[in-house]
C-alpha positions in Angstrom: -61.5 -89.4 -92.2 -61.2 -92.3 -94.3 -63.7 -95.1 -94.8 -61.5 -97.4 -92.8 -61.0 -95.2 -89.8 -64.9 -95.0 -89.2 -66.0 -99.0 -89.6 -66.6 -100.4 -86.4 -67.1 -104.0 -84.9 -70.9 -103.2 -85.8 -70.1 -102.7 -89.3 -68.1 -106.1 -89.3 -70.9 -108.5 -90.9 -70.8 -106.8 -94.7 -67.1 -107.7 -94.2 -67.7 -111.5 -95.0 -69.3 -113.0 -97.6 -70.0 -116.6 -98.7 -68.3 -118.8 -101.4 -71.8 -119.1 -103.1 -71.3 -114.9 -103.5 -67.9 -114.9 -105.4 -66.4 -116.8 -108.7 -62.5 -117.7 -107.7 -60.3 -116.0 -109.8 -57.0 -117.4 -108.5 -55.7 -119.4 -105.4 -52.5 -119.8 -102.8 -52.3 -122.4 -100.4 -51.9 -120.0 -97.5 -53.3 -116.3 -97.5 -51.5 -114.0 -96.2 -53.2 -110.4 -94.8 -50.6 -108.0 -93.9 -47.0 -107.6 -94.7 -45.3 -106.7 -91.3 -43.6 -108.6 -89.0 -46.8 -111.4 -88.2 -47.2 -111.4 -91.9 -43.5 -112.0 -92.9 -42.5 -114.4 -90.2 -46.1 -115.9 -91.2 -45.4 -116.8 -94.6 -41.5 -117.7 -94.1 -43.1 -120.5 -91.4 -45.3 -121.7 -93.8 -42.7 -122.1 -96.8 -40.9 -124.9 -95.6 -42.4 -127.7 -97.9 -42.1 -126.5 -102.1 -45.4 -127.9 -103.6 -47.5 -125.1 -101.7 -47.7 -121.8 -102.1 -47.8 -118.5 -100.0 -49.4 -115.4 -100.9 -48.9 -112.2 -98.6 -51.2 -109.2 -99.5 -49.7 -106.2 -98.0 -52.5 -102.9 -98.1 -49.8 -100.3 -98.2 -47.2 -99.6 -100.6 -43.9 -101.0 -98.7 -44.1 -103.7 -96.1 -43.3 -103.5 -92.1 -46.3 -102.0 -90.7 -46.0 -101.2 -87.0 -42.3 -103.7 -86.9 -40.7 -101.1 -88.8 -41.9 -98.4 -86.2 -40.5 -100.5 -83.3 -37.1 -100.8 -81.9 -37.2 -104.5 -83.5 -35.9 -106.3 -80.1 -37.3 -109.1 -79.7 -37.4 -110.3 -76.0 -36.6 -114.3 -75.3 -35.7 -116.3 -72.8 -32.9 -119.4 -72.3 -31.3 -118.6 -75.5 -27.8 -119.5 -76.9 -26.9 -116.1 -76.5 -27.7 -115.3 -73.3 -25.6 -118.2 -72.3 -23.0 -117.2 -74.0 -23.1 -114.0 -71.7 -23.5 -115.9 -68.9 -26.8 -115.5 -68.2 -29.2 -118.3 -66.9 -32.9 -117.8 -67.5 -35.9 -119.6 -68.1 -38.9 -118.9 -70.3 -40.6 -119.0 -66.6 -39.0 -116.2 -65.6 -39.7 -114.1 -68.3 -43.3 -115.5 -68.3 -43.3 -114.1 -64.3 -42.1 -110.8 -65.5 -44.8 -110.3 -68.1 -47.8 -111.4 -65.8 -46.0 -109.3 -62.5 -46.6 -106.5 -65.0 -50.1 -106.6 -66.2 -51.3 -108.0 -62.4 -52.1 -111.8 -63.9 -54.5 -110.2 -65.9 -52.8 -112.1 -69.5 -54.2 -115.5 -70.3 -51.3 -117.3 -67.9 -51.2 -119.9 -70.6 -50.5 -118.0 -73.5 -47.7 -116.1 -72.2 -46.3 -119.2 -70.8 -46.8 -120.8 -74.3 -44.9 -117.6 -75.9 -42.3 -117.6 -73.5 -41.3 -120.9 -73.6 -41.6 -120.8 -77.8 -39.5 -117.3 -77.7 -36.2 -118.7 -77.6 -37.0 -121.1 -80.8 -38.3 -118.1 -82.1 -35.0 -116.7 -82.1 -32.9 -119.6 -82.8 -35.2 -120.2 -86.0 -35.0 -116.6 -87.0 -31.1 -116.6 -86.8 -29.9 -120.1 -87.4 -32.9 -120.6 -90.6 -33.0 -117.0 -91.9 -30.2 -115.5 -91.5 -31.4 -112.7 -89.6 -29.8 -110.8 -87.8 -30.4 -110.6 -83.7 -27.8 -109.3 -81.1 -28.6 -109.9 -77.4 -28.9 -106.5 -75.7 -26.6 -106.4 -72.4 -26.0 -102.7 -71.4 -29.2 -101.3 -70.4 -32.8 -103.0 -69.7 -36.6 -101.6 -70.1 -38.7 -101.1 -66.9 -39.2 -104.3 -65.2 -37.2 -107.1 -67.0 -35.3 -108.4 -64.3 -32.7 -110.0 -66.9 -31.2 -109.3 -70.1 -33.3 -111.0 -72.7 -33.8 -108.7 -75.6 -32.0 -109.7 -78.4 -31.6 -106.5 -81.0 -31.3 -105.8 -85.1 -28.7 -103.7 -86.1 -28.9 -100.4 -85.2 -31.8 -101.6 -82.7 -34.3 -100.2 -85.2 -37.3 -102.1 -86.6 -36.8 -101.3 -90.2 -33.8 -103.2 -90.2 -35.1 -106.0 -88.9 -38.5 -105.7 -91.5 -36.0 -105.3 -94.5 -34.1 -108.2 -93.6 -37.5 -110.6 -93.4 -38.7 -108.9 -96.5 -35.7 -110.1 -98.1 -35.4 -113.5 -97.2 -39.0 -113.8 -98.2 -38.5 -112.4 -102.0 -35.9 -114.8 -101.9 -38.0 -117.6 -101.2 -39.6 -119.2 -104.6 -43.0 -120.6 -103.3 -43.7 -117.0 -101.5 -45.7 -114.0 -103.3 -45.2 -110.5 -101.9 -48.0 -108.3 -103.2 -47.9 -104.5 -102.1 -50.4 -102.0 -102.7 -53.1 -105.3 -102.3 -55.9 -104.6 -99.5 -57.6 -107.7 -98.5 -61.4 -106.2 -98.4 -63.4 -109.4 -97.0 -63.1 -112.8 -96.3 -64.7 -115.7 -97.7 -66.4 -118.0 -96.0 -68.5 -121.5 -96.6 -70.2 -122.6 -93.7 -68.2 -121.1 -91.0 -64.7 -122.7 -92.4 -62.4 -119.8 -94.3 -61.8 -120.5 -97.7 -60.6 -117.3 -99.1 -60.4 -113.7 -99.5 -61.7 -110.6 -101.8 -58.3 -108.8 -102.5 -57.2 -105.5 -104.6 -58.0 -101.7 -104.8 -59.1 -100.7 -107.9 -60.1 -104.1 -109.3 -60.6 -106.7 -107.0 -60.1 -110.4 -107.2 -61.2 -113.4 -105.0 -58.2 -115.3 -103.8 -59.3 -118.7 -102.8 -57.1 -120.7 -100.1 -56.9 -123.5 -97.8 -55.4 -121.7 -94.9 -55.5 -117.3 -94.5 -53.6 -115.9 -91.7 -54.4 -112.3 -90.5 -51.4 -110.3 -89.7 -53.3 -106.6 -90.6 -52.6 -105.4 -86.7 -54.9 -104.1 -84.4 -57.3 -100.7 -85.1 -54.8 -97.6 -83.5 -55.4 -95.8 -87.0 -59.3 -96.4 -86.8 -60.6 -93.4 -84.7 -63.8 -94.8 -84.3 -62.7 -97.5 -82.5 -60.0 -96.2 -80.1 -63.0 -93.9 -79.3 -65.2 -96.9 -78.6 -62.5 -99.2 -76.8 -59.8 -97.0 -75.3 -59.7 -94.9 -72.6 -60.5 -91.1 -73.1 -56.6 -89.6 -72.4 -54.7 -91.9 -75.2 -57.7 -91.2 -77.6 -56.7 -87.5 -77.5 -53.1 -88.4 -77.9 -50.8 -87.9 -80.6 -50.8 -91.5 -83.1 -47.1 -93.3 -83.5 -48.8 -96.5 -85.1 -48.9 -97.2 -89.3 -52.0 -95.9 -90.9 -53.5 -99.4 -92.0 -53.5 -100.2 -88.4 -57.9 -100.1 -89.1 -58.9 -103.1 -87.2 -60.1 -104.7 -90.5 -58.7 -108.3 -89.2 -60.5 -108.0 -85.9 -63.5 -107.0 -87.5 -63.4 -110.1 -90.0 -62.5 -112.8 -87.3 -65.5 -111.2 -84.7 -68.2 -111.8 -87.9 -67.2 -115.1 -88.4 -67.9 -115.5 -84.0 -64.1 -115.4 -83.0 -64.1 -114.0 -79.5 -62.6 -110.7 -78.7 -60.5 -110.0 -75.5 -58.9 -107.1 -73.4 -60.0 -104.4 -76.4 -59.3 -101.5 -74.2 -55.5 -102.5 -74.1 -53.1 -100.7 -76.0 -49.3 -99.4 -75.9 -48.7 -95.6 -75.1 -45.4 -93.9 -75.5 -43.8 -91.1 -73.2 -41.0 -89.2 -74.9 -42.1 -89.1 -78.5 -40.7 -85.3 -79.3 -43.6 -82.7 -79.9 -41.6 -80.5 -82.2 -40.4 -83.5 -84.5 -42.6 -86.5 -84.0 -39.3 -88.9 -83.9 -39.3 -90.7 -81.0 -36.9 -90.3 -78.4 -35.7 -93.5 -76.9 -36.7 -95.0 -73.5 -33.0 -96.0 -73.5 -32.5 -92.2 -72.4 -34.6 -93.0 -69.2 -33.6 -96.0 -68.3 -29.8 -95.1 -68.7 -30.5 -92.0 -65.9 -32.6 -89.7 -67.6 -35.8 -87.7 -66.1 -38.5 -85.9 -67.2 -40.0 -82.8 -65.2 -43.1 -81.1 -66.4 -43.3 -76.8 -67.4 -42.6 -76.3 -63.8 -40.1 -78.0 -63.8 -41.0 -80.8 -61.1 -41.3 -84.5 -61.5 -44.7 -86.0 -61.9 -44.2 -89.7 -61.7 -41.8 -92.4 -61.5 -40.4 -93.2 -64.7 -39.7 -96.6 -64.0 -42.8 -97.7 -64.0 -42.9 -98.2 -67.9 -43.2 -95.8 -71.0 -46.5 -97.3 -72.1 -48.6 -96.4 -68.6 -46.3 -93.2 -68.6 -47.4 -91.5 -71.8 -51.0 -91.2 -69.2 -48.7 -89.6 -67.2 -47.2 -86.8 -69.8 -50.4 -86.1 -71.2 -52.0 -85.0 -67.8 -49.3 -82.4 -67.5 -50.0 -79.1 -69.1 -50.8 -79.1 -72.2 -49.6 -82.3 -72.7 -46.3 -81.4 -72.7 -43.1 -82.7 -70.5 -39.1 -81.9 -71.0 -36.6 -85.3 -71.0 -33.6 -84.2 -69.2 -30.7 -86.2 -69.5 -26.0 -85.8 -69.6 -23.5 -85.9 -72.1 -22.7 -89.3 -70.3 -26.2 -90.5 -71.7 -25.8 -89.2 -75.2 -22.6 -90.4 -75.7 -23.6 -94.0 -74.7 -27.1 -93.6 -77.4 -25.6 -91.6 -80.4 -24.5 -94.4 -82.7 -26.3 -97.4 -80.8 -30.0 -96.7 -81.2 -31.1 -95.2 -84.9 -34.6 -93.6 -83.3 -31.9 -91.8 -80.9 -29.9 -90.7 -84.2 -32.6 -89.9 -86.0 -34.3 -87.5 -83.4 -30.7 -86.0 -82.8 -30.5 -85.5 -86.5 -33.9 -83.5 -86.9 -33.2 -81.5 -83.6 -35.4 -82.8 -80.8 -32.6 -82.6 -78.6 -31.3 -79.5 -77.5 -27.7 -79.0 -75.3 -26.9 -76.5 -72.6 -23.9 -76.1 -70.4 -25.8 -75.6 -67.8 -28.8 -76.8 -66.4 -30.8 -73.4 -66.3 -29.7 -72.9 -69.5 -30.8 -75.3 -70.7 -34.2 -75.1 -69.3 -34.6 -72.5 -70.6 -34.1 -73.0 -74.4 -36.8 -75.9 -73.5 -39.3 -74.0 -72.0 -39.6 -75.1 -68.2 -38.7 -73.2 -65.3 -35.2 -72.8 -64.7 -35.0 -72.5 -60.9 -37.4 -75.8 -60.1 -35.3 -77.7 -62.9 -32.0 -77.1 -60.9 -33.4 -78.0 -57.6 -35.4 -81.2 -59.1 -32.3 -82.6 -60.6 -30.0 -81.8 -57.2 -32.7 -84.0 -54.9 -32.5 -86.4 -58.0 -29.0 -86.9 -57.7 -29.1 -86.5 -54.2 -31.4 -89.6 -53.9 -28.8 -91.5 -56.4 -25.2 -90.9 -54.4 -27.6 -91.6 -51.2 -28.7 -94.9 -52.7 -32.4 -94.0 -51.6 -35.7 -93.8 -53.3 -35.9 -90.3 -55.0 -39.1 -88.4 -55.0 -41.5 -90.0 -57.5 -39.9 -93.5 -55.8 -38.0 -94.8 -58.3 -34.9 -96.9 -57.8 -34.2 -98.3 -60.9 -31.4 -97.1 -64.4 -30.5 -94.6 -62.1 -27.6 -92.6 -62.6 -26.0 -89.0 -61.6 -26.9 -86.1 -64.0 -23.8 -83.5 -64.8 -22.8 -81.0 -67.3 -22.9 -80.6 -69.8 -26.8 -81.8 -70.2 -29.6 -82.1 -73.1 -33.4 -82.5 -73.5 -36.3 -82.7 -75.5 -39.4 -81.4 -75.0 -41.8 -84.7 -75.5 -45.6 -85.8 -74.9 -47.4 -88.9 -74.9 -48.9 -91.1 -77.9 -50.4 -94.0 -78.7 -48.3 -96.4 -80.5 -50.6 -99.7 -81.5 -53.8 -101.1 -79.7 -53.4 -104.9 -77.8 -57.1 -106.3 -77.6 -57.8 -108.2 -80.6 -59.2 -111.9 -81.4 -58.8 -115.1 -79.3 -56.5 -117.4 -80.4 -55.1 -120.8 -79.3 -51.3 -121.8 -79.5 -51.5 -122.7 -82.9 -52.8 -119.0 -83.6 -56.2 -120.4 -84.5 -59.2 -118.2 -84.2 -61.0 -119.2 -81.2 -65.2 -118.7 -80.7 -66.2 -118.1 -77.4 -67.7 -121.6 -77.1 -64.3 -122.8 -77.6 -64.4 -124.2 -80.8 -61.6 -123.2 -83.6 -62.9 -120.9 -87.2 -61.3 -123.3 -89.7 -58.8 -122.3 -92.2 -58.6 -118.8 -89.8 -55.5 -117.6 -87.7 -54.3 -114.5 -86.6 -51.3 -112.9 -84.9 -50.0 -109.2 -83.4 -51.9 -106.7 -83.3 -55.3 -108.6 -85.0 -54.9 -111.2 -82.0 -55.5 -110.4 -78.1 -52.0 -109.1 -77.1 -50.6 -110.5 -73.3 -50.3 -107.1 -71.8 -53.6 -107.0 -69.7 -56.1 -104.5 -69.8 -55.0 -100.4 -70.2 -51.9 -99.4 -70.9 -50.2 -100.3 -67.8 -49.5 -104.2 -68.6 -47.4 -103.7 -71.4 -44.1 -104.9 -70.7 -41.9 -103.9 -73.4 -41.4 -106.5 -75.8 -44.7 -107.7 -76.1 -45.8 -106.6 -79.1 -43.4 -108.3 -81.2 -43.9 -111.4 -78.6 -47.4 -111.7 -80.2 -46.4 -110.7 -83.4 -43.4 -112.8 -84.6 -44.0 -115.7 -81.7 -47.7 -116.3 -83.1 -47.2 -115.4 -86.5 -44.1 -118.1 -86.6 -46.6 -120.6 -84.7 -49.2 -119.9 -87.2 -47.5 -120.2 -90.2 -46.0 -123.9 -89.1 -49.3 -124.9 -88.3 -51.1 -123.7 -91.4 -48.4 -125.7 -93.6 -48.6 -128.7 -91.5 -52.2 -128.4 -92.1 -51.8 -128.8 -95.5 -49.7 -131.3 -95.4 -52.1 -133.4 -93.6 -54.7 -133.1 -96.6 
C-alpha cells in the first residue's frame, strides 16, 4: 500500500501549510490540481483573457484520470442538438430525473444549477473548442426519460480527454505539467495562495486562484474502508490510481464542509476474466444477466451503479451477461469499451443457449428456462420476473455472454461547493482563492450507490470545473 492510499481525513492538517513556512519559487495565475476532465475544462475556462496564466499539475504521467475511463457522454438538456432531433427538453426535466433517482436526497439547487448550465456546457465545449459531441439517440441508460447524452467518438472517454488535452497544449497562456503531484496547499490566513508541487524536488507554486480537480479517494483504501459501505469496499477497483482523496483532504483542513462521503458509483458487468468493461449498452439494448444458477437476481433496470451490490451478493461475486447477435451487431463498432472487451475475449458465442451456458459456467437447464419467461414477459408486454419493463427486447440465436462482477468505479462525497465551484465551510462562508470540481466536490447522486444516475459524474466534473474556471479568471480580472 502506498503512502497515499492510507492518509485519511485525520491525517489532512500536515497537508496545509502557511505562506510564512515556504519561499515562492515560481507563480501562475490559476493553479490547477489534476489533469482530467475538471482539470482540463478548468483551465480552458480560465484562458479566455491572455495576460494570465494557467498552470495544470497533473500527478500521473498522461492526463484523463477517471474521464478517460468513462464512456465520455456527457448528459445535457435543451440543447441545439436535441432539437435538431426533435426533441423538446428542459434542464428541469433532466434536473427531475436526477433527483427521482437519488430520492431528493442531491442539494435540489445544485442539480438545478448544473442542469440548467449543461447545455452551455456543451455548446461552449463544441462551438469554442472544437470538441467533438454527438447526441446519443438509439438507446438510453436506466432512468433518463429522454435522449440527452451527447457522445465523443467512439463513445469512449479517452477520446474525448485527448481532444481537451489538445486544445489546451494549443492554448499559449496554459501550462500542462505531467508527472507534477501537488503535495499541500498554501495557505495565509484562511485565503489560498498557493501550492507545494513536484516528486523528487519540490517547488512552491504561488497563485491567485487554485482549483482542485484531483477526484475523489476510490484508490485510497483507507478511506473507502472508512466511508463506503462494506460490499463495494471488497469489490474489484475500475477508478485511476491517483483517485487518493488528497483534494478532499486539503479543502476539509482549510474547514470546507464535506457532504454525502459514503456515495460512490459501482459498476455491474465489468468482465472478471479481462477487467474491460462490458457496456451497460448491452443491458439496456435487451440484455440479462442470471447468476451460477442460472436465475435472475434483480431488475437490471434499475441502474448499473446500485446493481454492481447486486452481482457481488451472488456467488462468489460472480454473474453471466447474456445477450443476441441482434445486440452485438448494434454495439460492435459503436461503443470502443464494447470493442475492446470483444477484442480481449470477454465475450463468448454459442448457437445455442445451453451451449453457451455452458462455456460460461452457469447452469444450462435454468438458463434456457430464465431466458423463455424473459421473452415470454417481452412478446406479452408484461413485467418479467425481477419487474423490469424497460430496453427490453426478445433474446434469439445465435447468443453471447460474459461472465462479469461488480466494481467500484469512482467515490461521489467530496467538498461543498457553491455555483461558482467555491469551497464552501459549514458556516457558509467561501475558502478564498479555493474551488473544486468532480470527484474532489460532493457529487449530486445522493447517498450509496443507488442515486447515481448515469451521467453524473461528468455533470460535476466538466459542468463545475467549466463554472470554476470562468469564475476564477473573472476573479482576476476584478483585481
Amino acid at each position: 500500500m502506498s503512502e497515499l492510499e492510507s492518509v485519511t481525513l485525520s491525517d489532512a492538517a500536515s497537508e496545509v501549510v502557511t505562506a510564512d513556512e515556504v519561499s515562492w519559487d515560481v507563480s501562475t495565475d490559476v493553479l490547477v490540481a489534476g489533469g482530467g476532465g475538471t482539470g482540463l475544462v478548468a483551465a480552458l475556462a480560465a484562458s479566455d483573457a491572455d495576460d494570465r496564466t494557467i498552470t495544470v499539475f497533473e500527478k500521473s504521467e498522461s492526463v484523463g484520470g477517471n474521464t478517460a475511463l468513462s464512456t465520455g457522454m456527457v448528459p445535457a438538456a435543451g440543447t441545439r442538438m436535441q432539437a435538431d432531433a426533435g426533441i423538446e427538453e428542459t434542464p428541469a426535466d433532466m434536473a427531475r430525473d436526477i433527483l427521482e433517482k437519488n430520492a431528493h436526497e442531491a442539494d435540489e439547487e445544485m442539480v438545478h444549477h448544473l442542469a440548467e448550465e449543461s447545455r452551455h456546457l456543451v455548446h461552449w465545449l463544441v462551438d469554442d473548442w472544437d470538441i467533438t459531441l454527438n447526441l446519443v439517440d438509439d438507446f438510453r441508460y436506466p432512468k433518463h426519460s429522454e435522449y440527452r447524452m451527447h457522445a465523443p467518438a467512439g463513445r469512449n472517454g479517452e477520446n474525448l480527454v485527448a481532444e481537451l488535452e489538445a486544445r489546451v497544449r494549443e492554448t499559449e497562456n496554459i501550462e500542462l505539467l505531467t508527472n507534477a503531484p501537488v503535495r499541500k496547499l498554501v495557505a495565509n490566513e484562511g485565503r489560498v495562495v498557493g501550492a507545494i508541487v513536484g516528486d523528487r524536488r519540490t517547488e512552491a507554486v504561488a497563485a491567485d486562484a487554485v482549483i482542485l480537480a484531483t477526484d475523489g479517494f476510490g484508490g485510497n483504501r483507507e478511506m473507502v474502508r472508512e466511508h463506503l459501505d462494506d460490499a463495494i469496499e471488497r469489490a474489484l477497483y475500475f477508478g485511476t490510481d491517483g483517485n487518493t482523496g488528497d483534494g478532499i483532504r486539503w479543502g476539509h483542513a482549510l474547514g470546507g464542509e464535506l457532504a454525502c462521503m459514503d456515495s460512490y458509483q459501482g459498476h455491474a458487468t465489468v468482465s472478471s476474466q479481462t477487467g474491460a468493461l462490458s457496456t451497460y449498452a448491452v443491458v439496456m439494448n435487451g440484455g440479462i444477466l442470471v447468476n451460477e444458477h442460472g436465475e435472475r437476481f434483480g431488475n437490471e433496470s434499475k441502474g448499473y451503479s446500485e446493481f454492481a451490490i447486486d452481482v457481488l451478493q451472488q456467488p462468489d461475486g460472480i454473474a453471466y451477461e447474456i445477450f443476441d447477435e441482434r445486440i452485438y451487431e448494434r454495439l460492435v463498432g459503436a461503443f470502443d469499451d464494447f470493442d475492446r472487451a470483444d477484442d480481449l475475449g470477454a465475450y463468448k458465442r454459442a448457437d445455442s443457449l445451453d451451449a453457451l451456458a455452458e462455456r460460461l459456467g452457469c447452469d444450462p437447464e435454468t438458463t434456457v428456462e430464465t431466458v423463455a419467461a424473459y421473452n415470454d414477459a417481452v412478446t406479452a408486454d408484461e413485467p418479467d420476473a425481477v419487474g423490469r419493463t424497460d430496453g427490453r427486447h426478445t433474446l434469439s440465436e445465435p447468443f453471447y455472454g460474459a461472465k462479469v462482477t461488480g466494481s467500484l468505479f469512482h467515490t461521489q462525497g467530496g467538498l461543498v461547493v457553491d455555483g461558482h465551484g467555491r469551497v464552501q465551510r459549514t458556516d457558509g462562508s467561501v475558502v478564498d482563492g479555493l474551488y473544486a470540481g468532480g470527484g474532489s466536490a460532493v457529487g449530486i447522486s445522493g447517498h450509496g450507490a443507488g442515486g447515481y444516475l448515469s451521467g453524473n459524474g461528468l455533470t460535476t466534473a466538466l459542468g463545475l470545473g467549466r463554472l470554476a474556471g470562468i469564475h476564477a479568471g473573472e476573479r482576476l480580472g476584478a483585481e
